[in-house]
C-alpha positions in Angstrom: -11.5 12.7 13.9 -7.9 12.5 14.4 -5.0 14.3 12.5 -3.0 11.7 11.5 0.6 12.0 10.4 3.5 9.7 9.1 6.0 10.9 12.0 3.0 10.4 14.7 0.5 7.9 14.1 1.1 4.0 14.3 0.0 1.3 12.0 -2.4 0.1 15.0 -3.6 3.6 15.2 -5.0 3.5 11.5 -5.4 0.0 11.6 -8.2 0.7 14.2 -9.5 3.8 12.1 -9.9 1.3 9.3 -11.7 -1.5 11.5 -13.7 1.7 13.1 -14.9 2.9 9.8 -16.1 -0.5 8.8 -17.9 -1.6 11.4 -19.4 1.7 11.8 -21.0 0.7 8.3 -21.5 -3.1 9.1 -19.0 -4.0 6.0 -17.6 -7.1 7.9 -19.5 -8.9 6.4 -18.7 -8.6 3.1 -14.8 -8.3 3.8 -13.4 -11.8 3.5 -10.1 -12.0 2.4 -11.1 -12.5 -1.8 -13.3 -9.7 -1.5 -10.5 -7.7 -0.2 -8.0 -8.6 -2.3 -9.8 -8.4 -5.3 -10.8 -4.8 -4.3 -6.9 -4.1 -3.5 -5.9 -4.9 -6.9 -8.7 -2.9 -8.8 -7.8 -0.1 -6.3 -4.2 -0.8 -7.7 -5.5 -0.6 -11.2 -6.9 2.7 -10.5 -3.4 3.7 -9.1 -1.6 2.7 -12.2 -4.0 4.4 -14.4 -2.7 8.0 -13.4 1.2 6.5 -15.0 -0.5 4.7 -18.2 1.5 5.5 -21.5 3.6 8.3 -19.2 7.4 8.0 -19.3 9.2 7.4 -16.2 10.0 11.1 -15.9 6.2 12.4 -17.0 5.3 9.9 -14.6 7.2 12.0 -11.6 6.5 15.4 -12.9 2.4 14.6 -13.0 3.1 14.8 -9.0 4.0 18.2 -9.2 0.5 19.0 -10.3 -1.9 19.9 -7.4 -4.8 18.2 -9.2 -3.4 15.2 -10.0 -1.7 14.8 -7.0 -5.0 14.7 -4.9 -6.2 12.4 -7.5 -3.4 9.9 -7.0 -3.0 10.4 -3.0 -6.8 9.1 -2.9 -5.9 6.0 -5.0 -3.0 5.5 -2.8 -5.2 5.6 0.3 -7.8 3.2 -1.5 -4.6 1.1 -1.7 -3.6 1.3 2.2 -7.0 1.2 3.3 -8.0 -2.3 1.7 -4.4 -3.7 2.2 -4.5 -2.6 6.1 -8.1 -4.0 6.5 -7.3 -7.4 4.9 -4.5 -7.4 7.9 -7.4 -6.8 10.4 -9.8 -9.5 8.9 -7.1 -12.0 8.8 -5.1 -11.2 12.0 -1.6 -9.9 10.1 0.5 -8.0 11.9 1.7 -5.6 8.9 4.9 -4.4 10.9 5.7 -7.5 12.1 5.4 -9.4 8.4 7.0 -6.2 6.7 9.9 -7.0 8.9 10.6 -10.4 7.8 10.1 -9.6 4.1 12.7 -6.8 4.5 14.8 -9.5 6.4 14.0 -12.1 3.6 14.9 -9.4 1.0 18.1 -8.4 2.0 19.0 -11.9 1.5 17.9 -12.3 -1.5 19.2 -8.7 -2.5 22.5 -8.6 -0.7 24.2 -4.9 -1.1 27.0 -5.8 -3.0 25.5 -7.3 -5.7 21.9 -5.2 -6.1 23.0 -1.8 -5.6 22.0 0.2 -8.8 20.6 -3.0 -10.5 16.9 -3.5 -11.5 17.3 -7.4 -11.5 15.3 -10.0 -10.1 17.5 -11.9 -7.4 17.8 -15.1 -9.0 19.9 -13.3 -12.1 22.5 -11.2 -9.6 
């Protein structure tokens, strides 16, 4: 198996890992896209539960702890993992549709009147 790394690796390139690892296990089958979004958002609610009741600041200083951070980088990946095999099973092209929701963002979050605000964009 390949080292992969954020500066080296592509979304295709783990995109295809992911597809690899399910076929390897004949999961196709049971990966239509409820399935996988269901299992996204429990995988999400496993995410969240490291941060439950924590402060904002608690909730950065828990990553300073080896442990936990482990803990939390597997959720994380659980995350990834389903979101980037729900693009395989229904033909998304993840860099292509994150660059139109950036685009679509910065429209909707212009600069000037979202920087430093925590707003949604229909009360700038």
């Amino acid at each position: 198996m390949n080292s992969f790394a954020d500066e080296t690796t592509t979304v295709a390139e783990i995109k295809a890992r992911v597809l690899d690892f399910a076929q390897e296990r004949d999961w196709e089958q049971f990966h239509a896209p409820k399935n996988l979004s269901m299992a996204l958002a429990a995988e999400a609610g496993e995410l969240m539960e490291h941060f439950l009741w924590a402060t904002s600041e608690d909730s950065r200083e828990v990553m300073n702890d080896p442990k936990k951070r482990e803990e939390i980088e597997e959720e994380l990946s659980d995350v990834i993992i389903y979101a980037l095999e729900f693009a395989n099973m229904t033909g998304v092209d993840v860099a292509a549709a994150i660059e139109r929701k950036m685009a679509a963002n910065a429209v909707k979050y212009p600069v000037e009147k979202a920087k430093g605000r925590s707003v949604k964009y229909d009360e700038l």
